[in-house]
C-alpha positions as CSV (number, residue, x, y, z in Angstrom):
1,X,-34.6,20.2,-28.1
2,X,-30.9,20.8,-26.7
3,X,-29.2,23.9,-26.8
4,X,-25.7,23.5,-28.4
5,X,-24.3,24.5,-24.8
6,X,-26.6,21.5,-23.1
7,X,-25.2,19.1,-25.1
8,X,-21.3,19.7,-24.7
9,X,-22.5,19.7,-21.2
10,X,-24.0,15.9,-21.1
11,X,-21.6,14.8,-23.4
12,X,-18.6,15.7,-21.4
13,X,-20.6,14.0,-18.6
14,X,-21.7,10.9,-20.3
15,X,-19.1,10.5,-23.1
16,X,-19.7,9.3,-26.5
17,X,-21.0,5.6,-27.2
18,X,-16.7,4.9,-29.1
19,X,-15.5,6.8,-26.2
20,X,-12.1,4.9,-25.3
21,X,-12.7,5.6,-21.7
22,X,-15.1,4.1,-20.0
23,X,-17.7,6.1,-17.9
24,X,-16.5,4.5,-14.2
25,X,-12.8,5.9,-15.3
26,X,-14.1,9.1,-16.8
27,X,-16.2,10.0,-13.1
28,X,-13.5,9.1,-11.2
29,X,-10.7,11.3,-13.5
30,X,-13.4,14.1,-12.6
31,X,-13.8,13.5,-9.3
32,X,-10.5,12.8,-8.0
33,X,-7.7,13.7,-10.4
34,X,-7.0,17.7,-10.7
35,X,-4.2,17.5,-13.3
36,X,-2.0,15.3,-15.6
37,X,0.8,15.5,-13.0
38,X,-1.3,14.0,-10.2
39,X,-2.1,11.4,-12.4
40,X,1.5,10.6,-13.2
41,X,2.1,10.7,-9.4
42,X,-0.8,8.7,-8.8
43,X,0.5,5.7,-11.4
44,X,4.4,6.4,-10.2
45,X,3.1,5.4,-6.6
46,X,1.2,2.4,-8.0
47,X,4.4,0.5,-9.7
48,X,5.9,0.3,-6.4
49,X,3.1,0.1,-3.9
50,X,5.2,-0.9,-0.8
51,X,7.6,2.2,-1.5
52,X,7.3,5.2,0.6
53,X,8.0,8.4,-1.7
54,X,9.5,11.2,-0.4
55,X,8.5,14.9,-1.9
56,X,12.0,15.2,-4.0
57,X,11.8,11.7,-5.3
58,X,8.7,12.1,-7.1
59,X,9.4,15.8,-7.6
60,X,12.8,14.5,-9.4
61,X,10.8,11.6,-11.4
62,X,8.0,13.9,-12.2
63,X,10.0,17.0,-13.0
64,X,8.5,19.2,-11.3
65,X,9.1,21.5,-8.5
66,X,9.1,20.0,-4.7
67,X,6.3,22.6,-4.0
68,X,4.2,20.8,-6.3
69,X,5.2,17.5,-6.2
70,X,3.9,18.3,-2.2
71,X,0.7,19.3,-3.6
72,X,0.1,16.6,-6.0
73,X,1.0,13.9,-3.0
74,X,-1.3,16.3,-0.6
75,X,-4.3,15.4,-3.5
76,X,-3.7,11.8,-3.7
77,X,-3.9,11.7,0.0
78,X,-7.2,13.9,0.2
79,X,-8.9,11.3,-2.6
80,X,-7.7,8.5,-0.2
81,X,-5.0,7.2,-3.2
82,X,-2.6,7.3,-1.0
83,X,-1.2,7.6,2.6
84,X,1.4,9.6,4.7
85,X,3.4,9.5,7.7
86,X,3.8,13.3,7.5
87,X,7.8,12.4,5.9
88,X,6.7,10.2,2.6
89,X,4.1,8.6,0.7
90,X,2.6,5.5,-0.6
91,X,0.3,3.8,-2.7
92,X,-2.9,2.7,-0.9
93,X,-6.1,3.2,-2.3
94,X,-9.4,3.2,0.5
95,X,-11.1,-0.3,-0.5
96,X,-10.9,-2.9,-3.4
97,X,-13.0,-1.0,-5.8
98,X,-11.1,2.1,-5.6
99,X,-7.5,-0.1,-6.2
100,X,-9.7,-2.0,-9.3
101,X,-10.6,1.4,-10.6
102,X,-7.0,2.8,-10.3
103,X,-5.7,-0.4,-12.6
104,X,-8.4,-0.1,-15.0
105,X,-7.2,3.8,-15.5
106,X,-3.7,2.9,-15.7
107,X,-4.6,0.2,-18.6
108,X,-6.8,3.0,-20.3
109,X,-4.2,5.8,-19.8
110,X,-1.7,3.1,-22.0
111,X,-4.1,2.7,-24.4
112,X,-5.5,6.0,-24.7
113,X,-3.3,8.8,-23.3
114,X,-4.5,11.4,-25.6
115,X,-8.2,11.0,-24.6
116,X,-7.9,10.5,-20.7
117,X,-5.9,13.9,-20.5
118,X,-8.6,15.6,-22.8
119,X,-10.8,14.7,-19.9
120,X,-8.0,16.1,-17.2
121,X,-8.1,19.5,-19.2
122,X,-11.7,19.6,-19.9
123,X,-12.3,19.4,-16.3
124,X,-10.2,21.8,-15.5
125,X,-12.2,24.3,-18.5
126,X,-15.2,23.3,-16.7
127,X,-14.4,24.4,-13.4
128,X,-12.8,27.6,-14.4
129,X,-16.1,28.3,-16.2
130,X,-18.0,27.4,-13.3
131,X,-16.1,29.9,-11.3
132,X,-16.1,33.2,-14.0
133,X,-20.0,32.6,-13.2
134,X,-19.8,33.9,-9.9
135,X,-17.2,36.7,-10.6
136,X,-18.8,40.6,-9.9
137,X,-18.8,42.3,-12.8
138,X,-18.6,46.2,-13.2
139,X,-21.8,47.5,-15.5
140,X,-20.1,49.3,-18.6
């Protein structure tokens, strides 16, 4: 029998069988996207994949700060979304699978913002979580 705690656990893993997002989008949102914002970096880059970006463009389309419009590009680059010449950024995911995945995401995140960001945030819970685990605690 599963504790109530196991089973949040697999279904955040596995999803639900009318689960709008399909598991191949839901493990790569976890593996490779930290926040909402990266993902709207990540689809701003794909509309215009030839474009090289610059920090305070996307900072200025994403409105956010240039610090972490940086970091968002930084991410994208570490996940192999994208690439750098150490001045801007484009859209260039590692292989065809990876650049199939990203358009599937981007037709799931039209149809279903509300879920995909659940995921985002949910992640994000998780990991915190994760970390608390390891914090020392004084005895009372």
């Amino acid at each position: 029998m599963l504790r109530r705690a196991d089973a949040g656990v697999r279904l955040y893993e596995t999803g639900m069988a009318d689960d709008p997002i399909p598991a191949e989008i839901r493990s790569f949102l976890v593996r490779c996207i930290e926040s909402v914002a990266q993902l709207e970096a990540l689809l701003l880059l794909r509309t215009t994949p030839q474009q090289m970006w610059n920090v305070p463009e996307v900072a200025r389309r994403l409105y956010v700060e240039e610090r972490e419009a940086a970091q968002l590009l930084g991410g994208l680059v570490g996940s192999e979304l994208a690439v750098t010449d150490g001045q801007a950024y484009r859209y260039q995911p590692r292989d065809c699978e990876m650049l199939d995945l990203v358009d599937r995401l981007a037709e799931t995140y039209a149809r279903s913002l509300v879920p995909v960001t659940r995921v985002i945030h949910e992640r994000d819970i998780a990991i915190r979580k994760f970390a608390d685990a390891f914090k020392i605690r004084k005895d009372p």
